[in-house]
TIKEMAR-765101 format. One record per residue (C-alpha): residue number from 1; residue in one letter; x, y, z. Coordinates in steps of 0.5 Angstrom, whole numbers, plus 500, padded with zeros to 3 digits. Example, Ala and Ser with C-alpha at 12.3 -4.5 7.8 and 13.67 -1.06 7.14 Angstrom:
residues 2
- num:residuo:px:py:pz
- 1:a:525:491:516
- 2:s:527:498:514
This chain:
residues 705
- num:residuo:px:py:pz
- 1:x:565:817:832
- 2:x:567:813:838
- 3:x:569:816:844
- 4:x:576:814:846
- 5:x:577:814:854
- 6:x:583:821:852
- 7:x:581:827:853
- 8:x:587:830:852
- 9:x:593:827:848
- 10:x:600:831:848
- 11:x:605:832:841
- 12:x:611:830:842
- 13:x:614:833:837
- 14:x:614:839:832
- 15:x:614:841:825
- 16:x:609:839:820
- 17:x:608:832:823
- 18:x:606:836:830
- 19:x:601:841:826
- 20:x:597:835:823
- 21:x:597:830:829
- 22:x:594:836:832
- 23:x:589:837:826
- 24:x:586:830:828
- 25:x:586:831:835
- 26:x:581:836:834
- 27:x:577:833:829
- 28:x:576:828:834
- 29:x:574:833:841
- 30:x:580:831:844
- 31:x:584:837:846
- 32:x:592:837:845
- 33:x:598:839:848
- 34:x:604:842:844
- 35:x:611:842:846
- 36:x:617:846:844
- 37:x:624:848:845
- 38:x:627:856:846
- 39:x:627:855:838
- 40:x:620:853:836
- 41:x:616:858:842
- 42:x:613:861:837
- 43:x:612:856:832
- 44:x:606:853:828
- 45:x:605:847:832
- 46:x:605:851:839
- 47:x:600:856:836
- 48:x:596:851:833
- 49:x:595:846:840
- 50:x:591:847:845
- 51:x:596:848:850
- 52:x:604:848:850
- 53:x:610:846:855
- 54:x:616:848:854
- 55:x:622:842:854
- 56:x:629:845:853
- 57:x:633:849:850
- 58:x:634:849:841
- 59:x:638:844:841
- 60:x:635:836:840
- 61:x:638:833:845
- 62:x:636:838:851
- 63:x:629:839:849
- 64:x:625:834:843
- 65:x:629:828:846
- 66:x:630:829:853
- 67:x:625:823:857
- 68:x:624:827:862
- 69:x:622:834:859
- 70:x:616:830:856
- 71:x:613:826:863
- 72:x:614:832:866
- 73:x:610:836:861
- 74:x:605:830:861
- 75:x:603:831:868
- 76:x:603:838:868
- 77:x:597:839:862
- 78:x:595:832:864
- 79:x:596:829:858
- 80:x:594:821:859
- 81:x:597:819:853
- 82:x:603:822:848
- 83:x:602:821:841
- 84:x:610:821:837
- 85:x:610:823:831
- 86:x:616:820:827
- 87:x:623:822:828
- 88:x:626:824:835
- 89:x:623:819:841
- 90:x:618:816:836
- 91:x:621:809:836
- 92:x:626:809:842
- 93:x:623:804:847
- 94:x:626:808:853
- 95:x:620:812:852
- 96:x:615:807:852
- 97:x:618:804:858
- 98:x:618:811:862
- 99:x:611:813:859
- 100:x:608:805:861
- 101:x:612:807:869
- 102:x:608:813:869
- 103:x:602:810:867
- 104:x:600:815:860
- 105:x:599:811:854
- 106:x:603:811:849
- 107:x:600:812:842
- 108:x:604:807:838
- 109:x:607:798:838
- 110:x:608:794:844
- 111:x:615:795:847
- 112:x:616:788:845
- 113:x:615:791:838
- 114:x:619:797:838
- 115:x:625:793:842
- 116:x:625:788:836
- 117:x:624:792:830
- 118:x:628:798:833
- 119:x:634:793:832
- 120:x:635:791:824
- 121:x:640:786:825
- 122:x:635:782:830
- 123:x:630:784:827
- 124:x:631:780:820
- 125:x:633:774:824
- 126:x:627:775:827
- 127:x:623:776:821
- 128:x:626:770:817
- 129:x:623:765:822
- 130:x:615:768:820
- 131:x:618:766:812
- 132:x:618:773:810
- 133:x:624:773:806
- 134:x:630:778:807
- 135:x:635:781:803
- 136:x:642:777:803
- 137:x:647:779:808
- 138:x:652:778:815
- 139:x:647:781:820
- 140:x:650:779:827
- 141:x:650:783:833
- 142:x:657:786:837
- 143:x:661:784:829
- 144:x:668:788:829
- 145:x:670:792:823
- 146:x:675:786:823
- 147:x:670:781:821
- 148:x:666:785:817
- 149:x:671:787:813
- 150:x:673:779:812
- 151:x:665:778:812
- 152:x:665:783:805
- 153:x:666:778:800
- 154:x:661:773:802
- 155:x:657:778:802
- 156:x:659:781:795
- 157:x:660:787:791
- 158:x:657:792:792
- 159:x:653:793:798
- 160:x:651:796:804
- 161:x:653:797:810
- 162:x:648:799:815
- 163:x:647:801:822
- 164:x:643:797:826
- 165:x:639:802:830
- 166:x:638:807:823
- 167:x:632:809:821
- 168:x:630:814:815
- 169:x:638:811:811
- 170:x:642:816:815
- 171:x:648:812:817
- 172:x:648:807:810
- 173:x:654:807:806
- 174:x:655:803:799
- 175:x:661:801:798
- 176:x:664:798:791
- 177:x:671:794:792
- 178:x:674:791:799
- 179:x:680:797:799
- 180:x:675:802:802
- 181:x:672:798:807
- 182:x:677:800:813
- 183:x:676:808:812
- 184:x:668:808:810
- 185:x:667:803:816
- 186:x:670:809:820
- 187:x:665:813:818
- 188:x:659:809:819
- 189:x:660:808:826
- 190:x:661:816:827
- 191:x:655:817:824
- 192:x:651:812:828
- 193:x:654:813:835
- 194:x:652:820:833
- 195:x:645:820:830
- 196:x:642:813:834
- 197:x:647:812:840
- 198:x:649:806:837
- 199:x:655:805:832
- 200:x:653:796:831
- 201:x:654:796:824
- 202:x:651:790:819
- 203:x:653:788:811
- 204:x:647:787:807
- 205:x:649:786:799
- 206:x:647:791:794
- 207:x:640:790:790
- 208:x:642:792:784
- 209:x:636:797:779
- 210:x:633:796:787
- 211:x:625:799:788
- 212:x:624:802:795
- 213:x:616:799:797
- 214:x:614:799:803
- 215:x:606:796:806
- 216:x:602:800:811
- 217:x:599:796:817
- 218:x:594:797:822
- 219:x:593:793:828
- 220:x:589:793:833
- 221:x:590:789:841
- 222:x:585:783:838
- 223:x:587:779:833
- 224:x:586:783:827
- 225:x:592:786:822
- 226:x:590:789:815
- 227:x:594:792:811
- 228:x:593:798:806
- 229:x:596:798:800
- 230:x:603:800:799
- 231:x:607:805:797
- 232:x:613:807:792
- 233:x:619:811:795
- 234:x:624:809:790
- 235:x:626:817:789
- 236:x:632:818:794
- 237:x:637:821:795
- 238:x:642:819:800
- 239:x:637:813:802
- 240:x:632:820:803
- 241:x:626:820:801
- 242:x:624:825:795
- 243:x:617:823:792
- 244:x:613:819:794
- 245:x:607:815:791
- 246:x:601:810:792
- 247:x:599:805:790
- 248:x:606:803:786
- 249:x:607:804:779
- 250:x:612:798:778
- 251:x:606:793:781
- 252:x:601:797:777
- 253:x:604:795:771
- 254:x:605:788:772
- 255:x:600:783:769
- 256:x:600:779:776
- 257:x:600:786:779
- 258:x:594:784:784
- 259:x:597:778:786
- 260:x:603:780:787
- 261:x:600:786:792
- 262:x:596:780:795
- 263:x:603:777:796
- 264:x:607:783:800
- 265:x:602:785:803
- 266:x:601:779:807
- 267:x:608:778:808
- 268:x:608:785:811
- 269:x:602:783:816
- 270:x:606:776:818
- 271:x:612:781:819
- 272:x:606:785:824
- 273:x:603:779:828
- 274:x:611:776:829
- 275:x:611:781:835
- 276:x:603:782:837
- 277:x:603:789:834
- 278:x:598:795:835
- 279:x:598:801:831
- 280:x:600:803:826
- 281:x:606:801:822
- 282:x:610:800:816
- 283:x:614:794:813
- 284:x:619:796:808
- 285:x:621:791:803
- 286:x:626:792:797
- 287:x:624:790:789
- 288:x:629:788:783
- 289:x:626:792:777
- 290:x:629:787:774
- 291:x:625:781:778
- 292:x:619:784:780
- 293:x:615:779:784
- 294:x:620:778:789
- 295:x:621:782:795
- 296:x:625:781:800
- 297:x:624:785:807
- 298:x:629:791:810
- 299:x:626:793:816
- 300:x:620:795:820
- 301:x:618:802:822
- 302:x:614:802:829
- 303:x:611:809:827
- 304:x:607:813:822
- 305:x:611:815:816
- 306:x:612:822:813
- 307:x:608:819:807
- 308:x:602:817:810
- 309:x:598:822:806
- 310:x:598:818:800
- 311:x:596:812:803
- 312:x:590:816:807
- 313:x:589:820:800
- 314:x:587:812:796
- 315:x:584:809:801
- 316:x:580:814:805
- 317:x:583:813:812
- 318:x:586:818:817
- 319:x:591:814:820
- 320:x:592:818:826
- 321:x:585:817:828
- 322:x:586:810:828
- 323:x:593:811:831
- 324:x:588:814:837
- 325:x:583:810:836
- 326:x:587:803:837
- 327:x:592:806:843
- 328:x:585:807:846
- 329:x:584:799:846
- 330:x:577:800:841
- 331:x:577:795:836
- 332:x:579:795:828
- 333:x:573:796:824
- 334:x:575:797:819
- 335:x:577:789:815
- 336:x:582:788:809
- 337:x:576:786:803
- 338:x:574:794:806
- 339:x:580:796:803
- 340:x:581:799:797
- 341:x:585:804:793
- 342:x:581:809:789
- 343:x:586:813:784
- 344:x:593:815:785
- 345:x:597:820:789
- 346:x:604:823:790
- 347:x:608:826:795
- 348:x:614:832:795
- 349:x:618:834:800
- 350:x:620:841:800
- 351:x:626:842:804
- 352:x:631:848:806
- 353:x:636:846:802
- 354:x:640:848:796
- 355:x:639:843:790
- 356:x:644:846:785
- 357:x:650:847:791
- 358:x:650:840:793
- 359:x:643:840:796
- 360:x:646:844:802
- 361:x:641:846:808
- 362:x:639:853:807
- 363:x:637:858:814
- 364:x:633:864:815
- 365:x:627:868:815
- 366:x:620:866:812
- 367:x:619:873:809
- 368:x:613:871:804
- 369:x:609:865:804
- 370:x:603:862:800
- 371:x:603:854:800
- 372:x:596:854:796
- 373:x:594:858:790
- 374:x:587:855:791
- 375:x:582:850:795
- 376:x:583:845:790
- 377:x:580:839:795
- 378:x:586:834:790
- 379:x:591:837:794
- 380:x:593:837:800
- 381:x:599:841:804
- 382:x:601:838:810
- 383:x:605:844:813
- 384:x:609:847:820
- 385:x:611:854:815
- 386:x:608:861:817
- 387:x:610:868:815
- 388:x:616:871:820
- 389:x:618:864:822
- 390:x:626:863:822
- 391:x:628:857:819
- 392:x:635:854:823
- 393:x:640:849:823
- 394:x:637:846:829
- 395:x:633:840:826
- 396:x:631:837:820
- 397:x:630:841:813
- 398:x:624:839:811
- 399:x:619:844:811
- 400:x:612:842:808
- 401:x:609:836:804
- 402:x:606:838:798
- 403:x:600:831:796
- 404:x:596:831:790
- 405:x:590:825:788
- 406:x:589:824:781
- 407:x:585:819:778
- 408:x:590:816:774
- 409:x:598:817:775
- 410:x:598:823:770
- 411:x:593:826:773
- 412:x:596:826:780
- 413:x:603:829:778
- 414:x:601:834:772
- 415:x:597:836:779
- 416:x:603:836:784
- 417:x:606:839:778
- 418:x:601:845:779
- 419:x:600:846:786
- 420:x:608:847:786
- 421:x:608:852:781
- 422:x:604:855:786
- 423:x:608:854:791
- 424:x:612:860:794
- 425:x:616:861:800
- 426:x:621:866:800
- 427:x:627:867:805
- 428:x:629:861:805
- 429:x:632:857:799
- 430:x:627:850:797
- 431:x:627:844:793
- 432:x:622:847:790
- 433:x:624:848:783
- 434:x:628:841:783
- 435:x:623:837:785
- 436:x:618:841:779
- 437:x:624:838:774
- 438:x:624:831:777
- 439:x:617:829:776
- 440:x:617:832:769
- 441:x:623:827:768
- 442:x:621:822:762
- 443:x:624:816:766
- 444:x:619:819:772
- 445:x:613:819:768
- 446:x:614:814:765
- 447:x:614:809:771
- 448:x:623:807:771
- 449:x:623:808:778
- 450:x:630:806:781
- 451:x:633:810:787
- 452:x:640:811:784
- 453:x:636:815:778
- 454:x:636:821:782
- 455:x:643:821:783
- 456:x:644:819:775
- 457:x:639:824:773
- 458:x:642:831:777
- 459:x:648:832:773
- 460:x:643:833:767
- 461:x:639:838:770
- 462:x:638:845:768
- 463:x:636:850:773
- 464:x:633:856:772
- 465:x:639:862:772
- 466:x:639:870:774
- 467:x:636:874:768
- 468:x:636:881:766
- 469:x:628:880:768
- 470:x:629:878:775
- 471:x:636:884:775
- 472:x:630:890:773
- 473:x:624:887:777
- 474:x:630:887:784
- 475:x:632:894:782
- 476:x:625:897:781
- 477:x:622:893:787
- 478:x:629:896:791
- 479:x:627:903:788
- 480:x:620:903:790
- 481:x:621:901:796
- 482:x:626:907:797
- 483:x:623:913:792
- 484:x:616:913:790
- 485:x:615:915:783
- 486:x:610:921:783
- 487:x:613:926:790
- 488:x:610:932:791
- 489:x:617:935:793
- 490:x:623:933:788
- 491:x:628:937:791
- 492:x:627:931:797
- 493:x:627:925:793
- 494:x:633:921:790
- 495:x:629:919:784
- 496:x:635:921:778
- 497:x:630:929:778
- 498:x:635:934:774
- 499:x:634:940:770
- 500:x:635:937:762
- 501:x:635:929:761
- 502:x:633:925:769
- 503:x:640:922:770
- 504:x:639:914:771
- 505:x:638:911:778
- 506:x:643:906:779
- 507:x:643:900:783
- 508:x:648:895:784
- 509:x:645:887:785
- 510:x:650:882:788
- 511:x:649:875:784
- 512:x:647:869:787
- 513:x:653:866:782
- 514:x:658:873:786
- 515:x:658:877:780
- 516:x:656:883:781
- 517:x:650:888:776
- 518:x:648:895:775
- 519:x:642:896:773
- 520:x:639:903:771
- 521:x:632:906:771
- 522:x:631:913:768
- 523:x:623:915:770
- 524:x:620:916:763
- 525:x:613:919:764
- 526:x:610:913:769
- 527:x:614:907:767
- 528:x:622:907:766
- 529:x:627:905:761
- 530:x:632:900:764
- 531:x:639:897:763
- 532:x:643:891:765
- 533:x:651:893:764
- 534:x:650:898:759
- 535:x:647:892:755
- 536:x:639:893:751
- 537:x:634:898:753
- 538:x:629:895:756
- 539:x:621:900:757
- 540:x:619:897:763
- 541:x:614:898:769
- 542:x:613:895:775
- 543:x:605:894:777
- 544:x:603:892:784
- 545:x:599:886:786
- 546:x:597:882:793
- 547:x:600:878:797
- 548:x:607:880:796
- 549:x:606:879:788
- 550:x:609:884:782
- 551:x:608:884:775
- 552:x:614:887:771
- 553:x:612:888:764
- 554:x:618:888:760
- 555:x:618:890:753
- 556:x:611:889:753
- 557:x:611:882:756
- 558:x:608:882:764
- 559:x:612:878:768
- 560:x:610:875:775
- 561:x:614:875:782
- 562:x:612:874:789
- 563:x:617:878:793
- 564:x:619:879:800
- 565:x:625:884:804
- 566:x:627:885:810
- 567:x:630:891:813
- 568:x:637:894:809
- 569:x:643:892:813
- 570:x:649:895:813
- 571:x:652:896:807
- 572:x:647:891:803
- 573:x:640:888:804
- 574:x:637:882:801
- 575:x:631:881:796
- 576:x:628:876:794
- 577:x:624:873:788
- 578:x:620:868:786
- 579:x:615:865:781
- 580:x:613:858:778
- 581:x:616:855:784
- 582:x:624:857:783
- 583:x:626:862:787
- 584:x:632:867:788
- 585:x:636:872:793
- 586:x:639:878:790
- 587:x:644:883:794
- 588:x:643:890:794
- 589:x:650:894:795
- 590:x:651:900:797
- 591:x:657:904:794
- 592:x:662:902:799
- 593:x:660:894:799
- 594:x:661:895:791
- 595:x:668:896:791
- 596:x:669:892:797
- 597:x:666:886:793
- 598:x:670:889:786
- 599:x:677:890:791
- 600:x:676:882:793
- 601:x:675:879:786
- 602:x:682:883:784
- 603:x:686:880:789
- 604:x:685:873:787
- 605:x:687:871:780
- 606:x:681:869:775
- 607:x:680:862:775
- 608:x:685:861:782
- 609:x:682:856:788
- 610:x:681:859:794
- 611:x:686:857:800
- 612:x:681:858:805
- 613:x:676:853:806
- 614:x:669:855:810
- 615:x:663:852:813
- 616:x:658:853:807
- 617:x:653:853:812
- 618:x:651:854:820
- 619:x:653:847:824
- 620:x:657:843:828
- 621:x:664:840:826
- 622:x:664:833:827
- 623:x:671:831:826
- 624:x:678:833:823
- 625:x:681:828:818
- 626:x:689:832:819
- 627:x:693:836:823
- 628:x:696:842:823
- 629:x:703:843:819
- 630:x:699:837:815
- 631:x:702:837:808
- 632:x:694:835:803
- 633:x:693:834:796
- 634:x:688:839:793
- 635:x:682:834:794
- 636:x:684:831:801
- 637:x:678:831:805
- 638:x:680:836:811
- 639:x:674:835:816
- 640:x:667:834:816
- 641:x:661:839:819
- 642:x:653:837:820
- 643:x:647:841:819
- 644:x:639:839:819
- 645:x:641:832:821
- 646:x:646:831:815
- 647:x:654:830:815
- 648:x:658:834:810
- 649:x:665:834:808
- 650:x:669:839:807
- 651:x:675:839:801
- 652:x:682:841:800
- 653:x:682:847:794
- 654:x:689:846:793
- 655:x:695:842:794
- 656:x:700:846:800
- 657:x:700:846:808
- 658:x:693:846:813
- 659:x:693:850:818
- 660:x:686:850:823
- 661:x:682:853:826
- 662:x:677:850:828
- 663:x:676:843:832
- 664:x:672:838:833
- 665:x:665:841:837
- 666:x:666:847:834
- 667:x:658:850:833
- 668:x:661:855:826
- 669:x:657:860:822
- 670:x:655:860:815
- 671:x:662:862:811
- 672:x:666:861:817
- 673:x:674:860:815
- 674:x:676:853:818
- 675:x:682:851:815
- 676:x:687:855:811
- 677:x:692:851:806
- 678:x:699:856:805
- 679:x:701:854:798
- 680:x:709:853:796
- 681:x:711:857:792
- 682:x:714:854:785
- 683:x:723:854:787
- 684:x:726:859:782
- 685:x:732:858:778
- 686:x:736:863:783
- 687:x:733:859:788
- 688:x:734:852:786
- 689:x:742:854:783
- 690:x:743:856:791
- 691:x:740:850:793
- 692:x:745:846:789
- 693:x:752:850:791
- 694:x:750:850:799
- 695:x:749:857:799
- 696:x:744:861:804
- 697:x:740:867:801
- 698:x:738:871:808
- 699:x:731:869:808
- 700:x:734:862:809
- 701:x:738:865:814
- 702:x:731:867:818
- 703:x:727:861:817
- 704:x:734:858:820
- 705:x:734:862:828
């Protein structure tokens, strides 16, 4: 391997990507530098590198986003060059300038480059001029909501309205009809000047049954541009990326598809040569499923992508060590009749959310961990998660990627389908789960890729529910933990001894649903019986395994769960199950959180919405959508709260008047009431006959002084 002129190499980033950039870096001998706010002290990234600067405090702005912090963290490890990652200043020119004045080398393009594709608007205009083609739209810097509005249909509906500095498709909004311009532009720009310091907004018409694929390119400072193949990210969700996959299964099934490939890739290379670019990059272009041989161009990200693994597992390339090697001036060695794609792979990406509750962000601590079941050298886990770290809403929710080779399409997602059966992390609630069913979607396998499906496929999607399996597995591990069967003293333990019949062991379990279970275990010789709700009697025993896995034989079937739980709380403590990638938290009550939650139940009637609206997770309020004393229909947006980079609104449950109590930059907890609506209350004949004959009730009376 070539010596590059860097000895050391600082990581300005964090995560799995600053955990796999540090993994080349060794394989290279070249020492490497972390960085990490108060939050990421002891995270995976700061352990893994050589040394570690602290920047900041845990909030982005004050620590991975802060120029400053990051020179000043070069010059005190003596970093002669930063590598990015991708995300936080991975594409911020400011940062190349900074870094080029103080003399470090910047792993990455050309300020030229980052300056030109940074702005999509210049960018497609800049594009167009080299005959790579673009999507239809308006895209004019400093256009006012006014003449983006009066643009729209020339554009045509539906379409997109974009920000221009965007990225990863935050900020991208699909609107059907000119009626809901005005309000959906009001959001955008929010968004924009909230993620990217810049609210310029673009129109782009909305490629119907579109194809989202992208080319990777290398270039080095001497002429040579290659590209490697490309990749399919048409599974989104919110413009997000879920799965990705290389080489495309649209241009695989094509009679032309090598010609096609040729046609792409050299478009995405002129893209590349239009700004003298070096490194690597991708050149993002969408395809109609309905007229495949056309592509037209959508932006430029100057900067490794979080799918690069499935490029490097066809061809055979580690990117980051050509990002290291190109920044060091070598040479490209590598020419395009070099490149070729051997088999297929596929990329999912585990994030901390909650898919059957609207994918909402999920935070906590990571009790029980195993990414891999074995050293299968066809999968690959690109991964920041360690036991006892604490996952919070402070960044982006994705945790870890999980990429499988297989020799054809099948191959590789029968095995990513296994390695995330595998896959078990308790503390945190994943996607684990849902990306299983997604890959095992008909349309999936099959290659009827587009990337609404995710949105058309969810509704129709059956998630694994609480059965009484899990119920007894959770009270045997909760009785294991707390009374061993087998003491030598019964009068000291709470097993149920007695003289005559043992009394049952009964253990009250929170629901993930809210609902509340008994179970009782009654020691029977070295196993137990068990019941749900006074429901079957089940023969039960609990065997012990390794790693923090059980095996619950029930009724003379073994079932296997990965556990973890932390230390009793007051009045509840959490356990977690888990098993084939799905996995759960159950609530342990004591008797005075039992009758608190059966007390709350009886105060509501059965079916009734609740007149208080609540954060559904730790965040910031970003806007307020009513004043107090308001009068809201059920259903009226009433404010909006961001976690982990993404925005969600918060509804009115019922028709009455608001009364707030949070504002716009308020940092909320999880379940925090922000707003409480106060019901009328349906007039009554007494009222409405007082009403009519001009008399007041005393009531009135008060109201009126």
């Amino acid at each position: 391997m070539t010596i590059t002129p860097f000895d050391t190499v600082l990581v300005a980033n964090r995560g799995e990507i600053a955990c796999r950039v540090i993994r080349t870096l060794k394989a290279m001998g070249i020492r490497s530098v972390a960085v990490y706010s108060d939050a990421d002290a002891g995270a995976r990234h700061v352990r893994e590198a050589d040394a570690a600067v602290r920047i900041g405090t845990a909030a982005a702005a004050d620590s991975y986003l802060r120029i400053d912090a990051i020179i000043d963290a070069c010059l005190q490890s003596g970093a002669q060059a930063v590598h990015p990652g991708y995300g936080f200043l991975a594409e911020n020119v400011e940062f190349a300038k900074a870094l080029d004045a103080a003399g470090i080398a910047f792993i990455g393009p050309g300020i030229d480059a980052i300056e030109i594709m940074g702005d999509k608007i210049r960018s497609k205009n800049h594009v167009m001029s080299y005959g790579v083609p673009c999507v239809p739209g308006i895209a004019e810097p400093g256009l006012s909501d006014k003449a983006l509005i009066e643009a729209a249909p020339g554009v045509g509906f539906p379409l997109l309205i974009k920000p221009s500095a965007g990225g990863g498709g935050k900020g991208m909004h699909i609107v059907e009809r000119l009626e809901d311009m005005a309000a959906t532009l009001l959001t955008a720009r929010r968004v924009a000047a909230s993620a990217f310091g810049d609210d310029t907004l673009f129109l782009e018409r909305l490629i119907q049954s579109p194809r989202h694929i992208e080319v990777q390119v290398l270039a080095d400072d001497h002429g040579n541009v290659i590209h490697l193949g490309e990749r399919e990210c048409s599974l989104q969700r919110r413009h997000q990326k879920v799965i990705e996959e290389a080489p495309s299964p649209l241009l695989e099934s094509l009679a032309n598809g090598a010609e096609v490939r040729a046609r792409i890739g050299e478009a995405a290379c002129n893209a590349a040569r239009s700004v003298k670019y070096s490194g690597a990059g991708t050149v993002e272009f969408l395809v109609s499923d309905q007229d495949p041989e056309h592509f037209f161009f959508m932006e430029m990200n100057t900067r490794l992508q979080v799918e690069h693994p499935v490029t490097e597992m066809v061809t055979g390339v580690d990117l980051v060590e050509w990002q290291v090697r190109i920044a060091a001036r070598e040479v490209l060695t590598v020419a395009q009749s070099d490149v070729v794609l051997d088999g297929h792979a596929v990329e999912a990406r585990v994030y901390a959310e909650v898919p059957e509750r609207g994918f909402m962000p999920s935070i906590g601590e990571i009790l029980t961990l195993r990414e891999r079941a074995s050293n299968d050298p066809h999968v690959r886990v690109d991964s920041a998660m360690l036991p006892g770290l604490s996952v919070t809403g402070d960044y982006d929710p994705m945790l870890a990627k999980v990429i499988a080779w297989g020799s054809d399409r099948k191959a590789a997602l029968d095995t990513l389908d296994h390695a995330l059966g595998n896959y078990t992390l308790l503390g945190v609630h994943t996607n684990v789960e849902y990306l299983r069913l997604l890959i095992n979607d008909d349309d999936v396998r099959a290659g009827r890729l587009d990337t609404g499906l995710i949105e058309r496929k969810l509704p129709g999607l059956t998630f694994r529910q609480v059965t009484d399996v899990e119920l007894i597995a959770a009270a045997m591990l909760n009785r294991s933990e707390l009374a061993p069967v087998g003491a030598a003293v019964p009068w000291n333990t709470a097993d149920g001894w007695r003289v005559g019949a043992p009394a049952p062991w009964k253990t009250t379990i929170g629901r993930p649903d809210g609902g509340l279970a008994t179970v009782g275990l009654t020691v029977n010789g070295t196993g137990f019986t068990a019941r749900v709700d006074n429901g079957v009697v089940h023969a039960a025993e609990m065997r012990p395994g390794s790693a923090g896995h059980a095996g619950l034989v029930l009724d003379g079937v073994e079932h296997h769960f990965a556990h973890g739980s932390p230390s009793p709380g007051r009045g509840t403590h959490e356990l977690w199950l888990g098993s084939e990638g799905w996995s759960c938290r159950l609530e342990i009550l004591d008797r005075e959180a039992r009758l608190q939650r059966i007390l709350a139940g009886i105060q509501r009637e059965e079916g009734a919405a609740d007149p208080e609206v609540r954060s559904p997770m730790p965040g910031t309020v970003v806007s307020v959508s009513v004043h107090n004393g308001d009068h809201v229909e059920a259903g009226d947006v009433l404010l909006a709260v961001e976690a982990m980079k993404m925005e969600h609104q918060l509804l009115a449950s019922v028709s009455g008047t608001v009364h707030l109590s949070s504002k716009t930059g308020d940092l909320v907890k999880a379940d925090q009431v922000l707003a409480t609506i106060h019901v009328a209350a349906e007039p009554t004949q007494e009222s409405t006959l007082e009403a009519s004959t001009g008399e007041t009730t005393e009531d009135q009376k008060d109201e009126e002084v």
